[in-house]
N, C-alpha and C positions, 0 to 999 in steps of 0.2 A: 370323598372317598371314591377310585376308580376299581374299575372289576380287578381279576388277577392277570386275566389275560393284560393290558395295560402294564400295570406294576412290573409284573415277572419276567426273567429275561427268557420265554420259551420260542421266540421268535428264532432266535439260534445266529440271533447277529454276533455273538461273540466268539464264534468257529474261528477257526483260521481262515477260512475261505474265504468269508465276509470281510472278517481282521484283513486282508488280502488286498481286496477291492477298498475299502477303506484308505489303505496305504498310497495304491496306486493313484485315487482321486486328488490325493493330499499333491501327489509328485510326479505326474504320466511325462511320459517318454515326449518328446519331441525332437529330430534328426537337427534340428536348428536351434530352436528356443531351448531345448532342455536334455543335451543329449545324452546324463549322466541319470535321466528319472527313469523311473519304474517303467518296463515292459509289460503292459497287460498281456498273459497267458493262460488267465483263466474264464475268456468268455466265448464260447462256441459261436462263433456269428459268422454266418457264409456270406461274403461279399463279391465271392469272384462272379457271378451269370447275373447279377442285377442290370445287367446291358442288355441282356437280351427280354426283360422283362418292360425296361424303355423300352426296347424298338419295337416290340409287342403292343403297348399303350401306344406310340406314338400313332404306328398304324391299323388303331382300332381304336377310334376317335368316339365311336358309340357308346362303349363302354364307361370312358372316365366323365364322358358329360350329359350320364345315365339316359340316355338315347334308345330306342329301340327301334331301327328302321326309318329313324329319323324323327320318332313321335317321343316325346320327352316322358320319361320313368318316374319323375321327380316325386309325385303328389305321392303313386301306388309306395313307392319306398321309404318316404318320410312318416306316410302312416302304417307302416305294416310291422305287424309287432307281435307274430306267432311264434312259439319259442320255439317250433317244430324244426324254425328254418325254411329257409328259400328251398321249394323240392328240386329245383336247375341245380342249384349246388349243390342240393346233396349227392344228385344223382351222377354228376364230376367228379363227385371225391369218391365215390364208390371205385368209379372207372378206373380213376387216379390211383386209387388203393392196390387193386388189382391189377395193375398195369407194374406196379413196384415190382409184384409176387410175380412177376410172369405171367400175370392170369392162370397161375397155379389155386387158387384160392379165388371165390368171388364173394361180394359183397351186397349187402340187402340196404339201402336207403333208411330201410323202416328201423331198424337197430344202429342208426348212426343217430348220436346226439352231440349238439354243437357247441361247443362254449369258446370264451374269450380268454386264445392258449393253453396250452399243455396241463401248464400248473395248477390251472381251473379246472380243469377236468381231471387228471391225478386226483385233487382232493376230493372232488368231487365225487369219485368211483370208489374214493377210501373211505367216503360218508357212507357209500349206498353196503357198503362192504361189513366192514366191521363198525363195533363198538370202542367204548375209550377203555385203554386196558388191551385191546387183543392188539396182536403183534402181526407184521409182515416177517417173512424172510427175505433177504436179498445178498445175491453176491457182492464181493468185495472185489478189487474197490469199487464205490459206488457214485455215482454224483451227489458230492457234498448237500446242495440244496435241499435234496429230498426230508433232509433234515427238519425243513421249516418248512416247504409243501404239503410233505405228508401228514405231520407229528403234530405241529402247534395248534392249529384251530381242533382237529379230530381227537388228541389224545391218543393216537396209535403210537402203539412203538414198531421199532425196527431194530431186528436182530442180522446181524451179516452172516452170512454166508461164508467163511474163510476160503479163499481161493490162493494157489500161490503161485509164485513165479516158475518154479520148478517145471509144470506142465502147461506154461503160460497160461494161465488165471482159469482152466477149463472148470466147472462145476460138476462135481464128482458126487456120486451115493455117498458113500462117508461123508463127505463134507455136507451136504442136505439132512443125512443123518445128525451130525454131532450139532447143527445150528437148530435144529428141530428140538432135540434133548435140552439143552440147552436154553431154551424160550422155556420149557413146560418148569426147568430150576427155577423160573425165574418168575413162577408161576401165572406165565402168559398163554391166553388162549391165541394158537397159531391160524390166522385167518386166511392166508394163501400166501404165495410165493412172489415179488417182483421182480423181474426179470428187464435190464437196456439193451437192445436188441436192434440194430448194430448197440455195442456196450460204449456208453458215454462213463468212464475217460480213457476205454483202452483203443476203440475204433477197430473192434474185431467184432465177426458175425459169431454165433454161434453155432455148431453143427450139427450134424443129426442125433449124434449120442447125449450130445447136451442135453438138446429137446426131449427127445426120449426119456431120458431117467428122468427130468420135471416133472415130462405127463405120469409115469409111473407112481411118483411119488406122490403127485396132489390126487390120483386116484385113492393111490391106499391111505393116505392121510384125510379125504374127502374137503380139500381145501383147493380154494380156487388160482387159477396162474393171470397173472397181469402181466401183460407185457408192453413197453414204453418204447415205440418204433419211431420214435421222431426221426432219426438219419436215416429210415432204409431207403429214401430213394437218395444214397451219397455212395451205396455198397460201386468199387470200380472196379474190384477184380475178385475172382476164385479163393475162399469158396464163395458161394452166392449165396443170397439173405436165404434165409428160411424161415416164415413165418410161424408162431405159433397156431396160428390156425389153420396152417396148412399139414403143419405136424399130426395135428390132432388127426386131421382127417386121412393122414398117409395111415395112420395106428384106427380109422374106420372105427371113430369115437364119437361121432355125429349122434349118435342115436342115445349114447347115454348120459347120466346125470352130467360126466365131465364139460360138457359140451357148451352147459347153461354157468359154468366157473371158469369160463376163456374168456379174457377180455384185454382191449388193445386201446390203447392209448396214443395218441395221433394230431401231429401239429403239422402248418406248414413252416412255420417259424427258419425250421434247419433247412428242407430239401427243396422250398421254393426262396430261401434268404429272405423272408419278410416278418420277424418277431415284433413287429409297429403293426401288424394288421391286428395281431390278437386273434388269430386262427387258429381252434385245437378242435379235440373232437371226442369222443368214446366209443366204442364199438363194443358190443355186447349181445349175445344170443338171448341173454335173459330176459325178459319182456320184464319184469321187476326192475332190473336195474336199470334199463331204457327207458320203464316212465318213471321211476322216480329219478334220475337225473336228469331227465325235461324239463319236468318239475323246478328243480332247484337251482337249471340253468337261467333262470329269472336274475340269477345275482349276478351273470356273467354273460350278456348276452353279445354275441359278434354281430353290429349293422348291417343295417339291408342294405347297403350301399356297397360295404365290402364286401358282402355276400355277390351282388350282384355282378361289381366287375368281376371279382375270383371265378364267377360260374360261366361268363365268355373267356376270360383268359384260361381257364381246365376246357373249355367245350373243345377246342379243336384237338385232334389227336395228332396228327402231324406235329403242333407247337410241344404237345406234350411228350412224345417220344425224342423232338430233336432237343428239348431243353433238358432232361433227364441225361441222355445219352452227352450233352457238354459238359452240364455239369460237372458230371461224374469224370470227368477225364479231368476240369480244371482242378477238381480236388484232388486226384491221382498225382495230378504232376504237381501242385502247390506242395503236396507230404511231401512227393520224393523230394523235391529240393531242402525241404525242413532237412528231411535223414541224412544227406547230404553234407548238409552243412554241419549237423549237431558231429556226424560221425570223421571229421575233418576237424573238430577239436575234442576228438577222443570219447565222444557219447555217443554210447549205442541206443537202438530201439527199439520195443516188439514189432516184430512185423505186424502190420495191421489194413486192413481192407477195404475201411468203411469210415464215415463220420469225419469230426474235425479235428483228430485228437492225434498226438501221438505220444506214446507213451515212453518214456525214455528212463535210462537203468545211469543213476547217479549214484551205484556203490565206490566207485573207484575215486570220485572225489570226496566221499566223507571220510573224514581222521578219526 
């Protein structure tokens, strides 16, 4: 006899989404071998600046054969096993963080906790969060996954958000409202708010009134805001990211309770193209949720090896500002050509600003 977990389908493989990826494994595209198979289109993976991540290794030989000035790392890094993290990288990714926001926002080392990718850390922040039973809110639409990130090991649900196409998917008081009412029919206790920020799958930031009415509401509802920034360093043009924790601080919210219910979710997976390292991260004011996600980053933990290099290849600011600043353009000009082409066989698309995604309006082809 196995547990339920096992038996039961709460994994969420039978989504369409998964259903999706399943299809395309069976039959993927090939230009030559297969030119009539499936188009994968649903996996965010940035492949355009991995050149300049090569030329980067190539000419920093120290790094990938864990050298330090020429004196070998090896022994300090094979045993090192604080779940605290490498302090050089954390103190990179803070920079790194801040550098996204404009240095609008800055970051504390001591409140970043490290895990192995996004999705480790999501559930991980969803452990330290609620119980089995209480609910997220999140707009719509949302990345399918979160289905099985969030939901299956934790027991939380998720309630959406209704967002609609009319004022391009914006998140409005009514609409936080009625998904609010709605969780309590459903007699879920509402635990905070999630929030994609740039939004994975529409590749638009969110603006200040967005932000606004959130912080309002998880005030008066006394519930805490998550927000999942994996593309903000992908944002290519106006408006510009705005972070939740910069928000907060424009609305001079630092001092109160809301302050310890902000928390930010953070991989490099998107904005440096490396989802093989299994780099993610948590940021959290909460001194609770900071050590108990330490704690529990024991199941997931990212090597001192890839700690290492990641913390010389972030140290330089130079590499940092010029690899941000291509990226960001090759993704600019990779969309426009996508918009381009879709809208030259009659498909339109929201205009969008950020991330891998574009979002496109196929009312005109369904019967």
């Amino acid at each position: 006899m196995l547990s339920s977990k096992a038996m039961l389908d709460g994994h969420g493989e039978e989504s369409p989404y998964f259903q999706g990826w399943k299809e395309y494994e069976k039959n993927p595209y090939d230009d030559v071998q297969n030119p009539t198979g499936i188009i994968q289109m649903g996996l965010a993976e940035n492949q355009l600046s991995l050149d300049l991540l090569k030329t980067w290794i190539e000419n920093n030989q120290d790094a990938t054969r864990l050298t330090n000035n020429g004196e070998s790392m090896f022994q300090d890094l094979a045993l090192f096993q604080d779940y605290h993290g490498l302090p050089a990288f954390k103190n990179v990714l803070v920079e790194f963080m801040a550098e996204i926001r404009g240095n609008k926002a800055s970051f504390d080392p001591r409140n970043l906790v490290l895990m192995a990718g996004a999705t480790t850390a999501g559930e991980t922040l969803t452990f330290c969060i609620a119980e089995h039973g209480d609910a997220f809110l999140l707009p719509t639409p949302y990345y399918p996954g979160y289905d099985r990130d969030l939901k299956w090991r934790t027991g939380v649900e998720l309630v959406p958000i209704h967002c609609s196409s009319s004022n391009g998917f914006k998140v409005t008081k009514l609409a936080l409202e009625e998904a609010y009412e709605h969780a309590k029919k459903l007699s879920l206790n509402v635990k905070g708010v999630l929030i994609t920020n740039p939004s994975k799958p529409l590749g638009t930031t969110m603006s200040h009134v967005e932000l606004d009415e959130l912080i309002t509401f998880a005030v008066a509802k006394k519930i805490h805001l998550l927000s999942d920034d994996i593309f903000s360093g992908t944002v290519f043009e106006n408006p510009s990211f705005i972070s939740i924790i910069e928000a907060v601080i424009n609305r001079k919210l630092e001092k109160t309770d809301l302050w310890s219910r902000v928390h930010i979710v953070y991989s490099l997976s998107k904005d440096l193209g490396i989802p093989g390292f299994r780099v993610g991260m948590i940021y959290s004011n909460n001194e609770r949720v900071v050590s108990t996600a330490t704690k529990m980053s024991s199941y997931g933990l990212i090597s001192s090896q890839t700690q290492y290099l990641l913390s010389k290849l972030l140290s330089g600011k130079e590499f940092r500002e010029n690899y941000l600043k291509e990226n960001r353009n090759r993704v600019k000009e990779r969309r426009e050509m996508m918009v381009v082409g879709l809208g030259e066989a009659g498909i339109s698309c929201l205009k969008g600003n950020a991330g891998l995604f574009c979002w496109v309006d196929l009312r005109n082809l369904t019967f």
